[in-house]
C-alpha positions in Angstrom: -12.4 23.4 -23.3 -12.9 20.5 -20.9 -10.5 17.2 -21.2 -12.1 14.4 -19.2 -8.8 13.0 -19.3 -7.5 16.1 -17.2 -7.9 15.7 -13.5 -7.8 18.8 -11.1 -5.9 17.7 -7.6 -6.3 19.7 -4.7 -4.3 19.1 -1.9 -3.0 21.7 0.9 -0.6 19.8 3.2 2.6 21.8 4.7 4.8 18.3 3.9 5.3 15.4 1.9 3.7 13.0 3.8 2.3 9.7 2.6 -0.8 10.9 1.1 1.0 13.5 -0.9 3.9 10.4 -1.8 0.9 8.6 -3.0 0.4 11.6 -5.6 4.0 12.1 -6.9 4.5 8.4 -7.1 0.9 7.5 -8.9 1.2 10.8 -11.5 2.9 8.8 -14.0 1.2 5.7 -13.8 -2.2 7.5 -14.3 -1.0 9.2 -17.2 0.1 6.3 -18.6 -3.5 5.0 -18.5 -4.6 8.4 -20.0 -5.6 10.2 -16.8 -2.8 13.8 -16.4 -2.8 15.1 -13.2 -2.6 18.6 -12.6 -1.9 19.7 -9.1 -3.5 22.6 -7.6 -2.1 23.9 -4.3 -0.7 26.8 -2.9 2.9 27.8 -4.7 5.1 27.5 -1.5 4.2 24.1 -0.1 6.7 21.3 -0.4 4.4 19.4 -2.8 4.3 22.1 -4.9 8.3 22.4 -4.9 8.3 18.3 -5.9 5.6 18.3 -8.3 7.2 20.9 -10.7 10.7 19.0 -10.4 9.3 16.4 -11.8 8.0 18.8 -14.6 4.4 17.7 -13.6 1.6 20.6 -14.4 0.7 23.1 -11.8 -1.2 25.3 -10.7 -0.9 28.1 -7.8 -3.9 27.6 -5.8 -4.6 30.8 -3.3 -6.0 28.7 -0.6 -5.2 28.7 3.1 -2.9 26.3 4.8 -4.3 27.4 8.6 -7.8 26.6 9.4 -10.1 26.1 12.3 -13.2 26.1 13.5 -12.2 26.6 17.4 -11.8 30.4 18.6 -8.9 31.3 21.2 -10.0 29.2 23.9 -9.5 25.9 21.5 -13.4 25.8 21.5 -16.0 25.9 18.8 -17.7 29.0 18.6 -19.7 31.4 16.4 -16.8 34.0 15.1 -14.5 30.9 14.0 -17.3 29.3 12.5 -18.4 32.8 10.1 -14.6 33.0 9.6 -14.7 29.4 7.8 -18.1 29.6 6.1 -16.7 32.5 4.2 -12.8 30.9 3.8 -14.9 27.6 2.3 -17.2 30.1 -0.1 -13.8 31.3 -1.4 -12.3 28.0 -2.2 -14.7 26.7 -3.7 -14.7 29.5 -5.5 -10.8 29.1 -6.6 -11.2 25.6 -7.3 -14.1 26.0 -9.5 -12.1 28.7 -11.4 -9.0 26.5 -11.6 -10.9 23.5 -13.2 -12.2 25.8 -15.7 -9.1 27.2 -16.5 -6.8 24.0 -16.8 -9.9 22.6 -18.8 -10.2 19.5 -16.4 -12.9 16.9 -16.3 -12.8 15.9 -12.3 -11.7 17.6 -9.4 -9.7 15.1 -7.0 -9.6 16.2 -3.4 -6.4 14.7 -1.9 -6.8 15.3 2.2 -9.5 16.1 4.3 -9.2 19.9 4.4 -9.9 20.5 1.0 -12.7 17.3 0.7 -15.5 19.8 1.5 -14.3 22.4 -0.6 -13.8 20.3 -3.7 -17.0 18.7 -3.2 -19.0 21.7 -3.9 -16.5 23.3 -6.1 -17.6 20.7 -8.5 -21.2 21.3 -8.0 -20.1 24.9 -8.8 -18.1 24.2 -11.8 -20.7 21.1 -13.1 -18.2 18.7 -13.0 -17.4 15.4 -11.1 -15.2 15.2 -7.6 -13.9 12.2 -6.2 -12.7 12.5 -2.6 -9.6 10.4 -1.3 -9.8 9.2 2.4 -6.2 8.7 3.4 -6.8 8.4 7.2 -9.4 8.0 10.1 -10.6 11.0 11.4 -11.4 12.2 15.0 -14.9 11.9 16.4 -17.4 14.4 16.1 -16.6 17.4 14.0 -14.2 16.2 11.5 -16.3 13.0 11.1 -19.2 14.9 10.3 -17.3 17.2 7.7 -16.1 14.3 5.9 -19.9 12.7 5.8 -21.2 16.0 5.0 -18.5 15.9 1.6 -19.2 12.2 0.7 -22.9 13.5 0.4 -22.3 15.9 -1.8 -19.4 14.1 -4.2 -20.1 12.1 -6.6 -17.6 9.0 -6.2 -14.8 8.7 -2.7 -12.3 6.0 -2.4 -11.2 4.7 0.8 -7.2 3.7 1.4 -8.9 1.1 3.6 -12.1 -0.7 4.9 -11.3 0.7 8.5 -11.1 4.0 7.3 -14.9 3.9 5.0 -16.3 2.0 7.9 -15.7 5.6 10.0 -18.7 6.7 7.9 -22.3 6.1 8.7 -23.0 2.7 7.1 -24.8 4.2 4.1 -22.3 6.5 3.1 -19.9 3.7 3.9 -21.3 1.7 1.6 -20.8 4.3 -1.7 -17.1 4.6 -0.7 -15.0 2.3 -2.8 -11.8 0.7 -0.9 -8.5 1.3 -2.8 -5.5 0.3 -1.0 -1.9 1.7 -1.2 0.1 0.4 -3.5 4.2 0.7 -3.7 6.6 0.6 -6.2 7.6 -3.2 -6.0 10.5 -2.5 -8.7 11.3 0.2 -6.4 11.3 -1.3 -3.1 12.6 -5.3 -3.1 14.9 -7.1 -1.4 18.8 -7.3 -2.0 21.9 -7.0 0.1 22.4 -4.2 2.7 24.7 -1.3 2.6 27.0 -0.9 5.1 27.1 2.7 4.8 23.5 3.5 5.3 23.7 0.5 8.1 26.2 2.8 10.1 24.7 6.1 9.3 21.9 4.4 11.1 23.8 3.8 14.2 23.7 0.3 13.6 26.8 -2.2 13.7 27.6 -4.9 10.9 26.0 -7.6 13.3 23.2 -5.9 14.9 19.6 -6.2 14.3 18.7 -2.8 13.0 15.4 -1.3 13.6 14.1 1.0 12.1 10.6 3.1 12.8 10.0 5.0 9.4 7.5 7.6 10.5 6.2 11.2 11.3 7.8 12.8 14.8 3.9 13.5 15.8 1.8 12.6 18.4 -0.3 9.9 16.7 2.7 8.0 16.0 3.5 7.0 19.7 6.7 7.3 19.5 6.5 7.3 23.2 5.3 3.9 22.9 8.6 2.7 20.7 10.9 3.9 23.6 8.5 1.8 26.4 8.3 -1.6 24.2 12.1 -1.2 23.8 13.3 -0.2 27.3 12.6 -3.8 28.9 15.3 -4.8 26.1 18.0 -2.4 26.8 20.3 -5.0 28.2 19.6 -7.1 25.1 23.0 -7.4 23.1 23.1 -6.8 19.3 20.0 -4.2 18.4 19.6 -0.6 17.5 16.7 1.6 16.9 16.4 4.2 14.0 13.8 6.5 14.1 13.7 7.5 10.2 11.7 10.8 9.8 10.2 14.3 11.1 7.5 15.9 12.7 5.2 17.7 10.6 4.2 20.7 12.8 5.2 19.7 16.6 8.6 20.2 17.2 8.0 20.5 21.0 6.7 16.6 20.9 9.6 16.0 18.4 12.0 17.3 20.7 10.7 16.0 23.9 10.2 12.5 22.5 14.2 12.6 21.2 15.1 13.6 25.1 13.4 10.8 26.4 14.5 8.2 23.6 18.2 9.6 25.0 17.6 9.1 28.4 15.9 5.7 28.6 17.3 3.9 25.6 20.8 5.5 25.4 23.4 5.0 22.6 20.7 2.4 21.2 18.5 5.7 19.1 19.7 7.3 16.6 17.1 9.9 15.7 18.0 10.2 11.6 15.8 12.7 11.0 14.2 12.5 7.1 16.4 10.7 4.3 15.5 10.6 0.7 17.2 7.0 0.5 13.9 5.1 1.9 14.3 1.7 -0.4 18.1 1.9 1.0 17.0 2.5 4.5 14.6 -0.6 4.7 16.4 -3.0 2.5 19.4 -2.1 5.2 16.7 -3.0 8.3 15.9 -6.0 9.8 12.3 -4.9 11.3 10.0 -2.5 10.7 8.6 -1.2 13.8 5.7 0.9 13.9 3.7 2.4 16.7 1.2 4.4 15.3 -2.8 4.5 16.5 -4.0 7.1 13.5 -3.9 5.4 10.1 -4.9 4.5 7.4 -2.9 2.2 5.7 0.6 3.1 6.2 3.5 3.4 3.0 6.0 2.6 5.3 4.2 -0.7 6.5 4.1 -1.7 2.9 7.4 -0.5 1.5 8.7 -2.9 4.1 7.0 -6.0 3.2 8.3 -5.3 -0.4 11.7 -4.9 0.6 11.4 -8.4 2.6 11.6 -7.0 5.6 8.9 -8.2 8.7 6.6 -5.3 10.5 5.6 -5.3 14.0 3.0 -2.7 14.4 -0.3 -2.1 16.7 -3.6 -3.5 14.9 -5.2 -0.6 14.1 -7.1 0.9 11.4 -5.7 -0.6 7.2 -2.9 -2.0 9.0 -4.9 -5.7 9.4 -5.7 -5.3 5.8 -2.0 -4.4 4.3 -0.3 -7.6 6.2 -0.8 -11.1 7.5 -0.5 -11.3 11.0 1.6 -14.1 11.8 3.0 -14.5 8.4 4.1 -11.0 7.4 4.1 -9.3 10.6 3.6 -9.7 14.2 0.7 -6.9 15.7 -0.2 -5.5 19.3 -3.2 -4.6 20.5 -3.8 -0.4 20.3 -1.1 1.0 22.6 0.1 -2.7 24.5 3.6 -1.5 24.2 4.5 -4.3 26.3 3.2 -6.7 23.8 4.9 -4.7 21.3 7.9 -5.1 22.6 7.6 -8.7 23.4 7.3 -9.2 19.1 10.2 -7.4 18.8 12.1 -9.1 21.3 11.0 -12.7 20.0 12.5 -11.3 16.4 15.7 -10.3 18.0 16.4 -13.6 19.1 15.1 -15.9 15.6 16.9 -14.9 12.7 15.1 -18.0 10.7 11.9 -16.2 11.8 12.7 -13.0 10.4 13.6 -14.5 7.1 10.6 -16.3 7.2 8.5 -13.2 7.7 10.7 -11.1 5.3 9.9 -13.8 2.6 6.2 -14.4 3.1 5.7 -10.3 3.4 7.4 -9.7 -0.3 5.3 -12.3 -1.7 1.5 -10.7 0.0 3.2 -6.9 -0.9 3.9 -7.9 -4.5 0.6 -9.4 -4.7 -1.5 -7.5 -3.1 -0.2 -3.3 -2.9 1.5 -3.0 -6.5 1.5 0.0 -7.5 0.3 -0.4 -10.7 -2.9 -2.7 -9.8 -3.3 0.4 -7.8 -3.1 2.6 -10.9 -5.3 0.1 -12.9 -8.6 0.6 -10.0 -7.9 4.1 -9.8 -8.3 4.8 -13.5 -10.8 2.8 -13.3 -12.7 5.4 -11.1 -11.9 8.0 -13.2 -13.3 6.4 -16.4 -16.7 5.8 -14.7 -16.8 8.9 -12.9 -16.1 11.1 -16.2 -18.0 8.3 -18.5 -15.0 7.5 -20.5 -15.2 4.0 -22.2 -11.8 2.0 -22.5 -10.8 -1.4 -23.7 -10.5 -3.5 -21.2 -7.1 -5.0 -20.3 -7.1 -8.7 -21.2 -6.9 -10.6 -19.1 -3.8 -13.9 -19.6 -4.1 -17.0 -17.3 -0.8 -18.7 -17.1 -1.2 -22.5 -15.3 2.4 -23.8 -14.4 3.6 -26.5 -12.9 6.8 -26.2 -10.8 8.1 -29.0 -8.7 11.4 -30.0 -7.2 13.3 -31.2 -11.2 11.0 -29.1 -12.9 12.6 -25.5 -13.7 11.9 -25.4 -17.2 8.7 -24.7 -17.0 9.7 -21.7 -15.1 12.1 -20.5 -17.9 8.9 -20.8 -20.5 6.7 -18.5 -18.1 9.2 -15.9 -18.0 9.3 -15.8 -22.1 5.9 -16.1 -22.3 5.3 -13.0 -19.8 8.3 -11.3 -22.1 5.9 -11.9 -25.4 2.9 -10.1 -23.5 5.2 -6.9 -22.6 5.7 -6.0 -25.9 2.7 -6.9 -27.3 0.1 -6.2 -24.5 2.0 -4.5 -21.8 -1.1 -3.5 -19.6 -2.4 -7.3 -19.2 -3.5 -8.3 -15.9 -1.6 -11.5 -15.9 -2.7 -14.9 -13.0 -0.2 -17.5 -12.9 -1.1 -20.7 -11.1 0.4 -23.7 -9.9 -0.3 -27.1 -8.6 2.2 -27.0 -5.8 1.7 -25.6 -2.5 2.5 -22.8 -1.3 5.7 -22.9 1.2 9.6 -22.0 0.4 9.7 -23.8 -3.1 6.8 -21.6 -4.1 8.0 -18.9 -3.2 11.1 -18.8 -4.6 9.8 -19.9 -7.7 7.4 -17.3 -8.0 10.0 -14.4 -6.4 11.5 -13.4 -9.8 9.0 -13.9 -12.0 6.4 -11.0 -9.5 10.2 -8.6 -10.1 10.1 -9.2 -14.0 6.3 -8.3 -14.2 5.0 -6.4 -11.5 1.3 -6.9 -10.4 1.5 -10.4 -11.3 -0.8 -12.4 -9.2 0.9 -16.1 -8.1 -1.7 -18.4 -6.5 -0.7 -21.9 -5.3 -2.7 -24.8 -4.7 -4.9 -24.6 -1.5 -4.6 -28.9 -2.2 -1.6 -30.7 -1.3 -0.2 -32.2 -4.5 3.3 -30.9 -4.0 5.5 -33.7 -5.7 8.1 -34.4 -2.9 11.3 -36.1 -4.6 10.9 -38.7 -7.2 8.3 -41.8 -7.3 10.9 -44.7 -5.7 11.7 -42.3 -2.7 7.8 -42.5 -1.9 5.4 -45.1 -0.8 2.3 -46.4 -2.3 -0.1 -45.0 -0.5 1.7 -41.2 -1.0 1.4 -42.1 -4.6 -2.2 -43.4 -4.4 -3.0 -40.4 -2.4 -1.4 -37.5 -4.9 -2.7 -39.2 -8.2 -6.2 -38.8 -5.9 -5.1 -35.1 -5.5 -3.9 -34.3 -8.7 -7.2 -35.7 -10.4 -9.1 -33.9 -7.8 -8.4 -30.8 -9.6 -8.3 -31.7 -13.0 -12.0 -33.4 -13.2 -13.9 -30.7 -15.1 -16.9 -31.1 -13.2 -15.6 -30.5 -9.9 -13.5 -27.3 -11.0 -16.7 -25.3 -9.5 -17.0 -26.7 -5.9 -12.9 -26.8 -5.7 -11.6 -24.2 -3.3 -8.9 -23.7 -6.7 -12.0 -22.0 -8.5 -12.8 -18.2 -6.3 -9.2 -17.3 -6.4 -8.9 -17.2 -10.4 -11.2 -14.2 -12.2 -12.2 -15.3 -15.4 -9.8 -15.1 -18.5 -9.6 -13.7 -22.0 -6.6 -16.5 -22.8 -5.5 -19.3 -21.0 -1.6 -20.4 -21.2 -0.8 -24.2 -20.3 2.9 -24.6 -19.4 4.0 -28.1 -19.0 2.0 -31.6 -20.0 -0.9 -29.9 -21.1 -3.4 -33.0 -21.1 -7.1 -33.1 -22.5 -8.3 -33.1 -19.0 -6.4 -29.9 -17.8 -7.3 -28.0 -21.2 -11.1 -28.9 -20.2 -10.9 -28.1 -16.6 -9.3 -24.4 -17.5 -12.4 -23.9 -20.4 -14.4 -22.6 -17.7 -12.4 -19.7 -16.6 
């Protein structure tokens, strides 16, 4: 019998890379929001291995892990081609027969080798697929198997705009954009530890960096060892290179000889750890070199852990940080530039703190987890027509200036009163101060204590600085100007305040809630 709330994923990676992470780590927040997972994939992968430790359902899929399309010249040609028409008539095959058997209502293709075959396995089995785009995809041939599978699916989600935008516009335009979200409970800032510092190669006063990625030709991890080597001679650093290569060891290995010989004692190649939150809340930068993407883990596992990025600008990785802000980005394989970020962080501590704090505010705002959860079931119900409540939504409007912590305590109980009696709201809190070090350190803990929590400051400069006889007259004329600015009702929908609130089922005023700010809320 089918359960729509039973979802088919296919996926036939060799490793645990980040689109298979993104699986493990979503399973339970989907099933939470009434969607089970139940992995299909061949019984000896690593995923496989993962997914049942977790006691997750599974089942063995017999589909291959090797394909291609080129014969044994590495070109295109007629034999390879029959070969793969008949391999894809047989997984579609399986896949139908698996979604029948499990009783699922959706097939979910997980990685481009299998988005073909799920696509008509669920034209074969009558029941909707919904294809996830992880990463860009080389011209030509794999570009045109993707746009041939978005055809035929029903619904495809995109980790980022770069990676729909690889589609022909009007296929582009059916792809929703999801992007990655991370454990911000998970990954957050906090004190470093010393041992993980010097299994890293790192001393207790250098500035450790640390490249968490694949050992594979994409990655560039030729161009870390160039955009470093100007700064051999540079006291105090170190470079980690936290991971492995998925299936080129003879990159992998030639990559680690000439990390050796150019950079020295400075590379310590630590191969893949299960520690990552320990790993990054022990760095001081994330580096990252990559030119295939599409919207990196690592990138935003390090904003949440308050660590800054330097990366090359390509593909999500504009649209998972602020560049500037968060991070610091290259042009496409300008390892010179590259290293000329890095070397600028090497030498400002201040800066890297400043980064480090703006990039766990944008990553708790912007790539939870659960918000991530939230869209994707969101998918699922339209794509399998299942009709939910809608979480309601709770505006919270807060005032927090520099002898005002009060009202900070009250948003905290408040937000403890929704847990237990509405755990799944989407919860806003605004302020009237700016943003800037006060607001985000007043908003820090209170993103921790509920995770999605969106904090929006005033784009209007009515920060409160110090008490009225420290200021002049005309700084008091001008923020009793900017303070009634906001709060005249019929202004609320030309202030630049208004686009970044959605509208709310229940507004929450927290401090001095006057007639005028209860009617300039009731249009939200």
């Amino acid at each position: 019998m089918t359960q729509p709330n039973r979802v088919l994923v296919v996926d036939t990676a060799r490793g645990v890379w980040g689109a298979q992470a993104y699986l493990l780590r979503l399973a339970e927040p989907l099933a939470g929001r009434g969607y089970e997972l139940v992995l299909a994939a061949p019984d000896a992968l690593e995923l496989s291995a993962a997914w049942r430790e977790r006691g997750l359902p599974f089942v063995a899929a017999d589909l291959p892990l090797a394909r291609s399309v080129r014969g044994d010249r590495g070109r295109i040609d007629g034999r390879a081609l029959a070969r793969e028409a008949r391999v894809l008539r047989d997984n579609v095959r399986e896949i139908a027969r698996l979604a029948r058997t499990v009783g699922a209502g959706a097939i979910w293709a997980n990685g481009h080798a299998v988005h073909l075959d799920a696509a008509l396995a669920g034209r074969l089995a009558r029941l909707p697929s919904v294809l996830h785009l992880h990463e860009e995809m080389a011209p030509r041939f794999g570009q045109a198997l993707r746009a041939a599978a978005v055809t035929i699916a029903p619904a495809a989600l995109a980790v980022s705009q770069a990676v729909a935008d690889g589609l022909p516009a009007p296929l582009a335009a059916r792809v929703e954009v999801v992007p990655n979200g991370v454990d911000v409970t998970r990954f957050t800032p906090g004190p470093a530890d010393a041992a993980v510092r010097a299994a890293l190669g790192a001393g207790p006063e250098d500035v450790l960096l640390v490249a968490a990625t694949r050992l594979d030709p994409e990655k560039r991890i030729e161009d870390l060892i160039a955009a470093l080597a100007p700064l051999r001679a540079e006291p105090g650093w170190h470079l980690a290179i936290v991971g492995a290569t998925s299936t080129y060891p003879e990159y992998a290995e030639r990559v680690q000889r000439e990390a050796r010989a150019t950079l020295g004692e400075r590379v310590t190649f630590a191969g893949r750890r299960e520690d990552v939150a320990a790993v990054l809340r022990a760095a001081d930068v994330l580096v990252h070199a990559g030119v295939v993407e599409g919207m990196p883990l690592g990138v935003i596992e390090a904003q949440a852990s308050g660590v800054p990025v330097v990366a090359y600008r390509v593909a999500g990785i504009p649209e998972s940080v602020v560049d500037g802000r968060t991070a610091l980005l290259a042009e496409p394989r300008d390892a010179a530039a590259l290293g000329r970020h890095v070397g600028a962080l090497l030498d400002d501590p201040g800066r890297r703190r400043q980064l480090g704090a703006a990039a766990r505010v944008h990553a708790t705002t912007h790539h939870d987890l659960e918000r991530q959860a939230d869209r994707q079931a969101a998918m699922l119900d339209r794509v399998v027509g299942r009709e939910r409540p809608t979480a309601p939504r709770v505006l919270l409007t807060n005032h927090w200036h520099d002898d005002n912590r009060g009202d900070s305590a009250i948003t905290q109980g408040i937000l403890t009163l929704l847990r237990s009696v509405a755990p799944h709201s989407r919860v806003t809190v605004t302020t009237l101060t700016e943003s800037g070090a006060l607001w985000e350190g007043s908003t820090r803990h209170l993103e921790r204590f509920w995770p999605g929590l969106r904090a929006v400051p005033s784009p209007v400069p009515t920060e409160l600085r110090g008490r009225a006889v420290e200021r002049g007259k005309p700084q008091i004329a001008w923020d009793i100007a900017c303070w009634w600015l906001r709060l005249v009702p019929g202004l609320v929908r030309r202030s630049p305040w208004r686009p970044h609130v959605e509208p709310a089922d229940l507004v929450v005023l927290v401090g001095a809630p006057t007639s005028s700010t209860t009617r300039a809320c009731q249009p939200c």
